[in-house]
N, C-alpha and C positions, 0 to 999 in steps of 0.2 A: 360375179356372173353366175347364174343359175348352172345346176348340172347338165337340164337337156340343152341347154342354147351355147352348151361349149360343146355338146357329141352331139350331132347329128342322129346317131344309132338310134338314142331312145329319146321320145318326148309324151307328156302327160295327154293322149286323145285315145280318140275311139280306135284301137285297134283292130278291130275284126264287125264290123258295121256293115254286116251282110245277113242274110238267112240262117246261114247256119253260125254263126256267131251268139248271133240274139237267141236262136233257137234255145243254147248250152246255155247264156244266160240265165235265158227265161226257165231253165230246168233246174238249176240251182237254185235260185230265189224263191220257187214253189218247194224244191227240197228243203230247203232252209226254213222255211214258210211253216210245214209240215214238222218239221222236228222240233222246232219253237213251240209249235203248237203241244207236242207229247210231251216238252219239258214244264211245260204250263200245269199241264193238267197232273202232273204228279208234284209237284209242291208242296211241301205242308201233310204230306200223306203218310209217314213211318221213315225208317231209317234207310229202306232197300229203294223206293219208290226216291224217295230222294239221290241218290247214286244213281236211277235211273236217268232223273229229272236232270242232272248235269251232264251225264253222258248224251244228252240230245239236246242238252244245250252247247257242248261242243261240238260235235256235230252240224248244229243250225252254224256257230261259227264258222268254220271251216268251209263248209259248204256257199256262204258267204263273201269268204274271201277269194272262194276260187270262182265265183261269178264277177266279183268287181276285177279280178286277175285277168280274165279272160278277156274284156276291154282294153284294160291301163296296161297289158305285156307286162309288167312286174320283172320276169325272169329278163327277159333283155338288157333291163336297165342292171341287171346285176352280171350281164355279159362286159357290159359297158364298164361299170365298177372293176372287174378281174384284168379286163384292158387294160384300164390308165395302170391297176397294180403292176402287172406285168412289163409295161412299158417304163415307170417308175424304179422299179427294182431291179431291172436290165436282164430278167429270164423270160421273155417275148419270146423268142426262139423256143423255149421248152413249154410254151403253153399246150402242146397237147399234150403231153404228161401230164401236166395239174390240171385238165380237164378229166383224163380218165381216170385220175386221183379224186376229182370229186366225184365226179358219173359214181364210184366205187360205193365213198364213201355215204350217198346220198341212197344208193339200194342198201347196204346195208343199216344205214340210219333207219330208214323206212322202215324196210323189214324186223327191225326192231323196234322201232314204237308200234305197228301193227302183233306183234306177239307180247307186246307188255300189256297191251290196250284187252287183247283178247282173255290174257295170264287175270291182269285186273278187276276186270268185270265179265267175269267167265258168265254169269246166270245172268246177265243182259244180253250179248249175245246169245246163248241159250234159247231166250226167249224170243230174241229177234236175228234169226240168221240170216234173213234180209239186211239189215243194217252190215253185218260182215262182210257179208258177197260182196253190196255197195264199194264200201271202203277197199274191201279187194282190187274190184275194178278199177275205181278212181288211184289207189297205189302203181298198180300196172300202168292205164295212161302217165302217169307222173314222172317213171322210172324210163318207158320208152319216151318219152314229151324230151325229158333232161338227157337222155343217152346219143338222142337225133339232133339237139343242138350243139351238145359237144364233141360229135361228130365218133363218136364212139364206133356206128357204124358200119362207116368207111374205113377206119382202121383196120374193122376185122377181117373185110374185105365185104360186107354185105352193104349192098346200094336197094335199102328199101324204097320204094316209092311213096315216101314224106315229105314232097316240098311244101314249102313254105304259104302256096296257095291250092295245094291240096289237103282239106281238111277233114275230109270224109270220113278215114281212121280216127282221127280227134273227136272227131260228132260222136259216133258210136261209141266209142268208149265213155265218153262223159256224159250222155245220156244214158246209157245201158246204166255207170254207176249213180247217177242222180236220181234216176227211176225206183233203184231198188232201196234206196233211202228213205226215197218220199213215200215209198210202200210201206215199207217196216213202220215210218211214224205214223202211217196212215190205219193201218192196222192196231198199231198201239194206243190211236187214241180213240179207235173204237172200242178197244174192248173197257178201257177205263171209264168212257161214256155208260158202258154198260153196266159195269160195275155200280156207276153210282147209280144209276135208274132201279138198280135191286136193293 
């Protein structure tokens, strides 16, 4: 038996099939679009342009996955997986500890591949601190997205107003960080356009 047809929680459809769903999609897939496109056009061009070219072709990944994520809930089905683990290994009762054990360790995960990313290719973002800001933004939604489902919180004692079918906070963020993505690439493949016109 498959894994969604034994949980109910999570199954493979359209999860967010509304305005503002499709909207975030539809903002990824153009960021994505746009970064693909600057990693195209540095190709084959020297050894920095190249380190360019993959840096916005990660980027077009990522950007990518969190469009097709935004559909398919992803994170759910891994609410669902900690479940059965938790149920399995008989500390169910302690699952909000090892939620705010991961909540923890997923901010500083993050925040760590965002200062290695930056450490790495310091004269990429240099050039594009739009692409930063983006990645900033999109890091923050990510950290508050995973802190509100693990109920983080509610432990502290703060009751934001994040339910489940208000997504308004979600819009904003993921728009605000897809925008400045698709800017940075958008800019960067004008001037490269430009470059080769001289």
């Amino acid at each position: 038996m498959s894994l969604w047809r034994a949980n109910s929680d999570w199954q493979p459809r359209l999860d967010n099939p509304d305005l503002f769903g499709w909207s975030v999609v539809a903002a990824y897939v153009i960021a994505a679009a746009f970064c693909a496109r600057a990693a195209l056009a540095r190709r084959k061009t020297g050894p920095e342009e190249e380190r360019a070219s993959a840096v916005w072709r990660l980027l077009a990944l990522g950007l990518l996955f969190l469009g097709i994520n935004k559909q398919l809930n992803l994170q759910t089905l891994l609410i669902v997986l900690g479940r059965r683990a938790a149920l399995a290994g008989g500390w169910y009762e302690e699952r909000r500890l090892a939620q705010a054990v991961f909540s923890a360790v997923l901010t500083v995960a993050g925040l760590l591949a965002l200062w290695f990313m930056r450490a790495r290719f310091r004269e990429f973002f240099a050039r594009n601190p739009r692409a930063f800001t983006g990645l900033v933004v999109l890091l923050i939604f990510l950290l508050i997205r995973a802190a509100s489902i693990n109920h983080v919180f509610e432990r502290a004692g703060i009751k934001p107003d994040v339910k489940h079918d208000d997504k308004r906070w979600t819009w904003l963020l993921e728009i605000a960080g897809s925008a400045c993505l698709a800017l940075a690439a958008m800019k960067a493949g004008q001037q490269r356009d430009s470059c080769k016109q001289r």
